[in-house]
N, C-alpha and C positions, 0 to 999 in steps of 0.2 A: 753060380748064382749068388753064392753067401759073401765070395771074395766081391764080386761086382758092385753087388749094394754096399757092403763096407767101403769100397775105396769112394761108390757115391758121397755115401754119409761123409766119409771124413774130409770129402774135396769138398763139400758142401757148405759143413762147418768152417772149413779153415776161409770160405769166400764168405761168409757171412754172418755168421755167428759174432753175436756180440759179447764182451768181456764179463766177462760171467760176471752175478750180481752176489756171489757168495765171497767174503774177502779170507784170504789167507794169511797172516801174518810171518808164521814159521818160515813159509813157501817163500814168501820176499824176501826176507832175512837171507836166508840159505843162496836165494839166487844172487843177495847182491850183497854177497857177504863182504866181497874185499870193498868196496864203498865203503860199508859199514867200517872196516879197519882203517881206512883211511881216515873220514871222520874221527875215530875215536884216538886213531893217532895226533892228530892235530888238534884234540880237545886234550888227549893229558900233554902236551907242549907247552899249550898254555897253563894246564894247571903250574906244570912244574916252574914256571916264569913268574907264574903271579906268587906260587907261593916261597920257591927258594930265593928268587932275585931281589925278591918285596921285603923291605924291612920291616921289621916288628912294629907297632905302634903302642904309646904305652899312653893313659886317660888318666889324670887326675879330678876330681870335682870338688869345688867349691860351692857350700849353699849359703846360701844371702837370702834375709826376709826385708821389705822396704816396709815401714813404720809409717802407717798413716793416719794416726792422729795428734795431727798436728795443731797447734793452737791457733787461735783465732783473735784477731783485732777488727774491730770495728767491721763484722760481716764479713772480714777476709781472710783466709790462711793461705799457707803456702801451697795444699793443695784444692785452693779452691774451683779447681778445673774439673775436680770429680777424682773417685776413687780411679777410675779405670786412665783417662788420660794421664794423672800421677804417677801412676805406673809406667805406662808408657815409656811418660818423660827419664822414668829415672833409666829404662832400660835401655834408650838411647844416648842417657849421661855416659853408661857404663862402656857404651863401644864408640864413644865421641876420641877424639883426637888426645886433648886435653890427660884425659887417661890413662891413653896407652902410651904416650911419653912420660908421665909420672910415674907406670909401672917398669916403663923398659930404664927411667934412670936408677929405679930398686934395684933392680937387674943388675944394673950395667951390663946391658947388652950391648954396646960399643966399643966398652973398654974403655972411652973416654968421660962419660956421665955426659958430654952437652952434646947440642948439635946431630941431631938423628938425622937420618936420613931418610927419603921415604923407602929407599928399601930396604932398612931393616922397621921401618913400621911395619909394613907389608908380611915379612918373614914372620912378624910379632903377631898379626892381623891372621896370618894360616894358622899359628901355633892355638892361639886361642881362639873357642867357641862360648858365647852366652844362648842360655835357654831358658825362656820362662818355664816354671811349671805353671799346665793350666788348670783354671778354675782357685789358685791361692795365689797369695801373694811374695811367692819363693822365686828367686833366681838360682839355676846353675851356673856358675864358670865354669868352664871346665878348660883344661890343657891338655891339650895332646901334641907327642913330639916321641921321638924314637929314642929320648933319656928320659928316661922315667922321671929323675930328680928336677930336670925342667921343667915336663910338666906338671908336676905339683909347685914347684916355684915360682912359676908363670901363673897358676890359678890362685896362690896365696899372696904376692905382688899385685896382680891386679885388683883382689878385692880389696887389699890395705888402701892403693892408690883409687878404688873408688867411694871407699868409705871417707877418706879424707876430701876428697871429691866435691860427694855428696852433702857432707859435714861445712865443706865451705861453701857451698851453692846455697843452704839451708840458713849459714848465717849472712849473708849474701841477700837472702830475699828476706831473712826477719831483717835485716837493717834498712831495707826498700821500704819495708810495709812501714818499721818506724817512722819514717823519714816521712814516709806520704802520710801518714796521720797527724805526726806534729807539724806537717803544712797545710792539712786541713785545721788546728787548734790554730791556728797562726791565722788564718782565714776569718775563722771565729773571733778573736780576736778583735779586729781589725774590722768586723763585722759589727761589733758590741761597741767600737769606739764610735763608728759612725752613727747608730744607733743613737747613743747617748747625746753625742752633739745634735743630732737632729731632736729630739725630745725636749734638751734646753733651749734651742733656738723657737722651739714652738711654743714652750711652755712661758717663754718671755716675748712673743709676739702675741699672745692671743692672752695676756696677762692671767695667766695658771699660775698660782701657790702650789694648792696642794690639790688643785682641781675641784673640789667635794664644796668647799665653802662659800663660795657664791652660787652654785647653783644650787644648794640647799636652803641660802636667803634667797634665791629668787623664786622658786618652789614656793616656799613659806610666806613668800609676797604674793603670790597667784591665790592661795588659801586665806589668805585675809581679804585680797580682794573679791574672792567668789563668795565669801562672808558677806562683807557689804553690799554687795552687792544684792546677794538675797535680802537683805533685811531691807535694804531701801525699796524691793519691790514690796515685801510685806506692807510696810510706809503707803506705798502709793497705792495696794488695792485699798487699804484703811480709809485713806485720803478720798480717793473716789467714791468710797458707798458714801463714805458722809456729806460728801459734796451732792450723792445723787438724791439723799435724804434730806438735805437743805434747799434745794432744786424742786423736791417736790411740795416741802412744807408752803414757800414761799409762791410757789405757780398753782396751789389750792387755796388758799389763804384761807386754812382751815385750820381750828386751833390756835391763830394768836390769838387769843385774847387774855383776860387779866387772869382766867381760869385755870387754861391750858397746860399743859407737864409739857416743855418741847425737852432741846436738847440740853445738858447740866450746863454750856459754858456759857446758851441760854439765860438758863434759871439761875445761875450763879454767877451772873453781872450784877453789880454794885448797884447800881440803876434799877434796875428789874427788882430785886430783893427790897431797895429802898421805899420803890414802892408801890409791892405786897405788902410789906410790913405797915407802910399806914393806912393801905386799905381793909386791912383787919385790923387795927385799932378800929378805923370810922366804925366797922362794923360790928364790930365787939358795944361801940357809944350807942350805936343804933341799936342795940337788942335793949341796953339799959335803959334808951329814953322809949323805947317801945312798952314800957311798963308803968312807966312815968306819964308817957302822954300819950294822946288819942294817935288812932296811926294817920288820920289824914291834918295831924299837927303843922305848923309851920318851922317850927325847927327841925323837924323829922326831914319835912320836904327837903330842906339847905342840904340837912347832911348829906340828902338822897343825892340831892344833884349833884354834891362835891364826891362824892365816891366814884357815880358814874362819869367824872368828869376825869377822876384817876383811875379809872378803869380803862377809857380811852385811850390815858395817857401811858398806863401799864401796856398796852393793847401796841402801840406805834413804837413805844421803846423796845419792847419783842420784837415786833419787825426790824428795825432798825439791826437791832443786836444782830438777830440772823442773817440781815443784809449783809451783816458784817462777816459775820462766821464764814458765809457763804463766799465771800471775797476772797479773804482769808485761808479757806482751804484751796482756791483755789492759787494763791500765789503761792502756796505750800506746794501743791502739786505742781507748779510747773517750776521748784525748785529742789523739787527730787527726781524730776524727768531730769533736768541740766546734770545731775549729781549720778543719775544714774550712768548716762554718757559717756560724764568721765571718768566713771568706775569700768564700766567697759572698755573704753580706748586704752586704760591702764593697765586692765586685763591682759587685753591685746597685746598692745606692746610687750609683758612680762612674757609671754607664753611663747614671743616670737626669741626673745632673749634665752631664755628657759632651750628652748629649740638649738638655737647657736650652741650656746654652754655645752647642749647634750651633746652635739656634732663632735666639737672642739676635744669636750671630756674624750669619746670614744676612741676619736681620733689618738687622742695622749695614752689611752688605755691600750690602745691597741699598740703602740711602739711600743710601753713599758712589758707589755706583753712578750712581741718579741726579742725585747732585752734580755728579759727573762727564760724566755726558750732557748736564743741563742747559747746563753750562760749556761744552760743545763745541759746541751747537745758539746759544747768545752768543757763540761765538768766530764760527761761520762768519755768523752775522749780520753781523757786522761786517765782515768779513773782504768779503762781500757789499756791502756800503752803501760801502766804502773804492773795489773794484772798479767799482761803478755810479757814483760819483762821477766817477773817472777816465773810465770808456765815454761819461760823457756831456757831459764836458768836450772827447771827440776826437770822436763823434759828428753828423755829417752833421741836416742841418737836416729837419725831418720834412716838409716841404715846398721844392720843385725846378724852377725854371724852366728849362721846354724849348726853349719858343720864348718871348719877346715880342711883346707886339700890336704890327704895323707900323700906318703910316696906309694904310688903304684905297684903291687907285687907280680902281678898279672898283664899282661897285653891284652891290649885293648878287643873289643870282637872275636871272634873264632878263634881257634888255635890254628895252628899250619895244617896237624891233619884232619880237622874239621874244613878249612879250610879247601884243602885240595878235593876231600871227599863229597863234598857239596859241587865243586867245580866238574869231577869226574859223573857226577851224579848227572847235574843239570846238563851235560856235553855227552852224558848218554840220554837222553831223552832226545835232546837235540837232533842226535845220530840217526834217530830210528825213525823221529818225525821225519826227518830229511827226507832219508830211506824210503819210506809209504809215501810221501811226495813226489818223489823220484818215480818212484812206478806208475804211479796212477797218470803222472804225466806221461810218460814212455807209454803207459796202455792207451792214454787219450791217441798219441799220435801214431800208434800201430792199427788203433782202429780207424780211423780216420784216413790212412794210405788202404787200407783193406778197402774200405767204401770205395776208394778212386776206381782201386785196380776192377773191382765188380763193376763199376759203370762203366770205364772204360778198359778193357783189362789190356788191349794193346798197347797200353802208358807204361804197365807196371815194371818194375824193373826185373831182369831175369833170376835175381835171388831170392824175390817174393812170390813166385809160384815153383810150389812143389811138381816134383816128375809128374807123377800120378795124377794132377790135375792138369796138365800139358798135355798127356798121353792119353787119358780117359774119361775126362768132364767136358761134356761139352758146353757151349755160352747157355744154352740154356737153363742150366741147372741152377739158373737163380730162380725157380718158381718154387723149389719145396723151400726158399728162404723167406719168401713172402708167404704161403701157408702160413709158416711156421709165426711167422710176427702176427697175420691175423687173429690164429689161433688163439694167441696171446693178451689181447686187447679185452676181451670180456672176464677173464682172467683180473687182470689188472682196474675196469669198472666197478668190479665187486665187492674188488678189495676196498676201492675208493666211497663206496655206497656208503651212506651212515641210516641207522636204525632207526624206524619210527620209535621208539621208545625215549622220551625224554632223558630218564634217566641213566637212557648208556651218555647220552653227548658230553655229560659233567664228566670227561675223562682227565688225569692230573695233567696230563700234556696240555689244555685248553683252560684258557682262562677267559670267565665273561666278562671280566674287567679290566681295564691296567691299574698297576697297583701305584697310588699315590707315592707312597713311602713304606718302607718295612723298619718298625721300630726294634724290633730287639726285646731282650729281658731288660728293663727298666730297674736301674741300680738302686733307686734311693726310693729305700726301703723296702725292696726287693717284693715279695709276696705275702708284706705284714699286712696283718686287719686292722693296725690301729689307725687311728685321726689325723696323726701325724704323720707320719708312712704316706698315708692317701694321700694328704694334703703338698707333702711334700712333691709326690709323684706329679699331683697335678700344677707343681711350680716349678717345673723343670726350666721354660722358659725366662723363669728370672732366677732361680737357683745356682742353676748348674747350663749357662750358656754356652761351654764350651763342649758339651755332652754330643758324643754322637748322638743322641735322640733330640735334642735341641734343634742340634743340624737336622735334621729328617721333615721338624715341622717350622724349620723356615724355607726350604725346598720346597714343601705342599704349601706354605701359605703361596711361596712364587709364585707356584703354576697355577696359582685358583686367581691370583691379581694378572697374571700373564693373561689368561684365557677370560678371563671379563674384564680385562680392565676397569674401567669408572663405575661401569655401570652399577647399580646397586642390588646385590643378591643377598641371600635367606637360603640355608640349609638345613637339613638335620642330621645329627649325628646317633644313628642307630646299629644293631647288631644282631646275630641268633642267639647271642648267651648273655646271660648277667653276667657281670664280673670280668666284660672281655676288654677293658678299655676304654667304654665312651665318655666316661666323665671327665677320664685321664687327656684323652685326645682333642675333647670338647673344647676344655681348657686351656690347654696348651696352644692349640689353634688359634684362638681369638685372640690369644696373647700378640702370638705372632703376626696375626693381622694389625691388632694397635701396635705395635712399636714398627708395622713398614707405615702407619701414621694412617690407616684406615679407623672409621670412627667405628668401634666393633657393638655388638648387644650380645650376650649371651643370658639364654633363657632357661629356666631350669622349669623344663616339661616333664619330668618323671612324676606321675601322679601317684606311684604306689610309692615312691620311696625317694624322694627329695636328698641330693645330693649336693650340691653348691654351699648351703649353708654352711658343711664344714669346712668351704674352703675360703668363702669369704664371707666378709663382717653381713649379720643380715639384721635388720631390727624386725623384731615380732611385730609392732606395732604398726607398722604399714602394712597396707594391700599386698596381695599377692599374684600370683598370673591367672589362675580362676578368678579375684576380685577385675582384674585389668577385662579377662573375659567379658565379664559382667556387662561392666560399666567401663569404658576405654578412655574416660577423662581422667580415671586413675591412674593414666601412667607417668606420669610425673613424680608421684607423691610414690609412685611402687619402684620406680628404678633408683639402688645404691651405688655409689661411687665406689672406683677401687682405688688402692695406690698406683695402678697401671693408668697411665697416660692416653685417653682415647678408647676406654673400658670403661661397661655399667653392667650390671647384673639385674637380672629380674628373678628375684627368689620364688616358691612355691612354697606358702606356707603349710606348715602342718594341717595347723587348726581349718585350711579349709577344703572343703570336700567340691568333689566335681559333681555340677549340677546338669550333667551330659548336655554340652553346650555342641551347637551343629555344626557341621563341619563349613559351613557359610559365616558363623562367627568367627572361625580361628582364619578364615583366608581374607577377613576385610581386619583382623588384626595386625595378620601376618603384611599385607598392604601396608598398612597405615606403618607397622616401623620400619618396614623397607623403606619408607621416603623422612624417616628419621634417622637412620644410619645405613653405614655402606655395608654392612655385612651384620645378621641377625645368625647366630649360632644357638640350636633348638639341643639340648641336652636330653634325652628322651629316654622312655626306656626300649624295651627291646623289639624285634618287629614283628613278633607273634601278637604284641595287644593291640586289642580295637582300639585305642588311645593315640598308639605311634602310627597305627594305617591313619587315620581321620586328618593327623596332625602332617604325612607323609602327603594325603591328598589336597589338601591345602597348599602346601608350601610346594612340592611340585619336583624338589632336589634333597639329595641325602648322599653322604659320605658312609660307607661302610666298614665296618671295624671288624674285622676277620683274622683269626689264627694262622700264622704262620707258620708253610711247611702243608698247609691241608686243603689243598686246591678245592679239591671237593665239598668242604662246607662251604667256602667263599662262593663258589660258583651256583650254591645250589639257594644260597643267601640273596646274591645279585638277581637271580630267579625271582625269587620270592620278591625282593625288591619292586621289580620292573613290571610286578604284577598287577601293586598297590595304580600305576599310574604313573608314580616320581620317576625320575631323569637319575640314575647311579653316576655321579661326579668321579668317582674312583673308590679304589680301596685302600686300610690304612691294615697294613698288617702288622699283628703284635705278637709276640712268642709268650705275652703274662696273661696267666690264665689264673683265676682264682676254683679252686676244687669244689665239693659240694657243700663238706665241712664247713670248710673257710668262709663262704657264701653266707652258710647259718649264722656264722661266729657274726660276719660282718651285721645282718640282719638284725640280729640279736645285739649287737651293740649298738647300733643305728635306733633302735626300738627305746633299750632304755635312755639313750641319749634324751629320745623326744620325749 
């Protein structure tokens, strides 16, 4: 009965049973042991080829520094293309043609000095290597060649032949720049000649002396005439009353008589006066004979009559006289109307002349002008070309030997049996992968014929069924196979079940995000508290661009302008810890967004502790992002310039405090600069405060700054994240952590700063 079920069991197994899920290593090795020899024999073949057959290599290096301050004429230097294309240029001077013929005739690598051919260019072209170092402004040459003494002669020849090179390229383009400046003074020149003859030709058409002197007599004629001219009106209102005053005496004829006071030229006519005067004699006779004689006398009478007879006559000579006055003023006034006329048309005329004059002067004033300018734009040319002469007579060479190439004592790379043992090394790994490859395929296809032969077993070939199942299993005996897989299946759902419990699912294998970029320990300035250190860390993107962490966040800028293209978005940059990055990342980000030429805003939202200030220029004196809060017409007067191209900053001043503004404020702010820039960067603090949740539910998107290496926080961060409401963009993982210490220190000096 024991023998029967066993030989079931085994014939069972051997029909159905799948290749166990437990892997053995030892057990493959062992079975496929001579594979494994073969491989490993065919792996030290090649060692022994690459490394006894292979000649030595042996590395010289030459360091070269390019010299870039070079002088400048008239706005121009030689490397006025920018620091970085300057470079460039020089380092494609160094492997141009030109070159490596002046270095191969140092050489004489032909043996004849002329006439290269391009394949010993070529030969010369393997031998040597140039490498910038990055982030300075260093070149290596370097030589490599299986004599040592060549290549250190190949790397000390070519940098002679590029320093000479570069030396005549240099004077080469200071003779260029000469040349185009004293063809622009020559411009000038020729500019000032035409100038001038046009000035004399004007100033002899439009009869100019010295410009100034007839139109200061004609001025001076306009001010005589505006004299006159008042005075003759004075004249003629005079004229008038006294006209309307003889007008009336004479249309009342009241007052002429011999009595009467009229007007003095009246009472002081000869006539008039002559006789007053003997009508006060008569009367003067009459009082005497009035004492003498009775008053109804007869000589009394006479005199009476003859008084009253020149009384009459005083009486008609007053009018008469006034007739005349009256005449008289008024041919006077119609001889200061004529006069006033043409003191006016004289006016006129002067002022119209006056007018010309000023045309003409300006006109004159403005050539002499640009006479003058011209002459001053030829004086400081020169004045330039004198200065650049000299700069480049004292002038430092544009090219700088750091080091020279020694002669090589060592071979280059590994030694032979570094060599080999790396070769034997990696050709055993090789061997074993193979190996586990080898089987697992061999088991796919053993299982895979087993399946046929159980479906159809009359296929199978006679060497894949054992006796014992020929002789003692019948077709049936596939049902305790399928038990057996049944059995199995609940088994295997439970495994796969995951736990109500939240907190199991943040397992390190699961990540609730994909991670934007993993920065690394960030170099400059490592895990210093001071201003600098920060500051610098957060100028990575313009410091240190050739920086693996540079590279990181122009990759996450990509993919943030990849995945929204135009449109215009708003994030924030928040985290679980102080001190984990976000200022660092904030920064560097927006960076990277203005220079792919997006117009960026970065906002500094940490209301416990304002961060930006140190890294760019802020003036106290404006608004701040609580004043913008406030009042949103502020933001003009609150956002500072940086020196980054397509970057402004909106600081958070100290001095003001949060007037817990609603979270409907911060999302018609957060609007309003989304359609002033393409990309708003929120600096915030960390996502445990009511400040970054309010500021999270507004803007609606956040970037996450999480420790690298510790899936678990990240995951349980992006949690917390996705709880506020916001949208998690990804994650930026950082290895720089600041400790609790450090955090204080920072605090504390952040504190006295303010």
């Amino acid at each position: 009965m024991n023998t029967q079920n066993h030989n079931v069991s085994n014939t069972s197994c051997y029909q159905t049973a799948p290749p166990s899920s437990v892997f053995h290593p030892l057990d493959v090795l062992l079975r496929r042991r001579w594979q494994l020899l073969a491989c490993l024999f065919v792996v030290a073949g090649l060692a022994f080829a690459a490394t006894v057959l292979r000649n030595p290599q042996y590395e010289a290096t030459a360091r070269v520094q390019i010299v870039l301050d070079q002088p400048s004429i008239g706005g121009k230097s030689i490397a006025s293309l920018g620091n970085q294309d300057y470079f460039s240029t020089q380092c494609q001077l160094l492997q141009s043609r030109h070159v490596l013929v002046r270095a191969a005739k140092k050489l004489n690598f032909n043996n004849s000095g002329d006439n290269l051919t391009e394949k010993e260019l070529e030969e010369l072209e393997e031998i040597l290597r140039v490498r910038p170092v990055p982030g300075s402004r260093l070149i290596d040459i370097i030589g490599i060649s299986e004599n040592k003494n060549l290549a250190a002669a190949v790397a000390n020849q070519v940098t002679a032949a590029f320093i000479e090179t570069s030396s005549e390229a240099r004077r080469a383009a200071t003779t260029r720049l000469v040349e185009r400046v004293q063809q622009q003074i020559d411009n000038y020149d020729k500019q000032i000649a035409q100038l001038e003859d046009q000035a004399t030709r004007f100033r002899q058409e439009h009869l100019i002396s010295d410009g100034k002197d007839i139109l200061s007599s004609v001025n001076q004629k306009i001010q005589n005439l505006q004299q006159q001219i008042n005075q003759t009106d004075i004249k003629r209102v005079d004229l008038e009353t006294r006209r309307e005053k003889l007008a009336e005496l004479l249309r009342n004829e009241r007052g002429v008589d011999s009595r009467a006071v009229l007007t003095p030229e009246v009472d002081n006519h000869p006539a008039v006066q002559n006789l007053a005067r003997t009508i006060d004699d008569l009367r003067q006779e009459e009082a005497q004979l009035l004492q003498v004689y009775l008053p109804g006398h007869q000589k009394l009478e006479s005199l009476r009559l003859r008084i009253a007879s020149l009384e009459n006559n005083l009486a008609k000579q007053k009018r008469n006289v006034l007739t005349d006055e009256h005449q008289n003023t008024i041919d006077q006034l119609k001889v200061i109307a004529d006069q006033a006329t043409n003191l006016q048309q004289l006016l006129y005329q002067s002022k119209e002349q006056a007018v010309m004059l000023t045309d003409k002067f300006q006109e004159y004033q403005k050539l002499t002008a640009d006479i003058d300018m011209t002459r001053r734009f030829r004086d400081e040319c020169m004045c330039e070309v004198r200065q650049f002469i000299l700069q480049e007579g004292m002038c430092e060479a544009p090219v700088q030997i750091v080091d020279a190439a020694q002669v090589p004592s060592r071979i280059a790379g590994m030694t032979k049996a570094q060599r080999a043992s790396s070769i034997l090394l990696l050709g055993l790994l090789f061997s074993i992968t193979f190996i586990f490859a080898l089987d697992r395929f061999s088991q796919g296809q053993s299982q895979n014929a087993a399946v046929q032969m159980q479906q159809v077993p009359w296929m199978a070939p006679w060497w894949a069924v054992p006796p014992t199942m020929a002789a003692n299993t019948p077709v049936a005996s596939a049902a305790p196979t399928e038990t057996a897989a049944d059995s199995e299946t609940p088994v295997a759902s439970e495994l796969s079940s995951e736990p109500d419990d939240p907190t199991v699912s943040f397992t390190p294998t699961e990540t609730a995000s994909e991670a934007l970029g993993r920065l690394g320990t960030i170099e400059l300035g490592g895990e210093s508290v001071s201003q600098l250190a920060f500051a610098a860390r957060c100028r990575i993107m313009q410091t240190d661009q050739s920086s693996p962490q540079a590279g990181v966040f122009r990759q996450i800028a990509v993919q943030l302008i990849q995945r929204f293209a135009r449109a215009r978005q708003s994030l924030v940059i928040t985290g679980a810890e102080e001190g984990g990055g976000k200022t660092t990342s904030a920064c560097n980000l927006a960076t990277a967004l203005a220079q792919a030429g997006r117009k960026v805003l970065l906002v500094d939202a940490q209301q416990r502790r304002p961060m930006l200030a140190k890294i760019y220029h802020s003036d106290p004196d404006k608004p701040g992002f609580n004043s913008v809060l406030s009042d949103i017409a502020l933001l003009d007067e609150a956002l500072h310039d940086t020196e980054i191209n397509n970057l402004k900053v909106l600081h958070h001043q100290t001095a003001e405090s949060w007037k817990g503004n609603d979270g409907c404020t911060l999302r018609e702010l957060d609007a309003h600069l989304r359609r002033r820039f393409d990309w708003v960067i929120y600096d915030t603090d960390r996502l445990s405060h009511d400040w970054t949740r309010m500021l999270l539910d507004a803007v609606g998107k956040a970037v996450v700054i999480a420790p690298q290496g510790e899936p678990m926080v990240r995951n349980r961060t992006v949690a917390d994240l996705e709880l506020t409401g916001a949208v998690c963009l990804g994650v930026i993982e950082t290895s720089h952590q600041i400790s609790s210490s450090e955090s204080a220190a920072v605090s504390s000096t952040s504190a006295s700063r303010t």
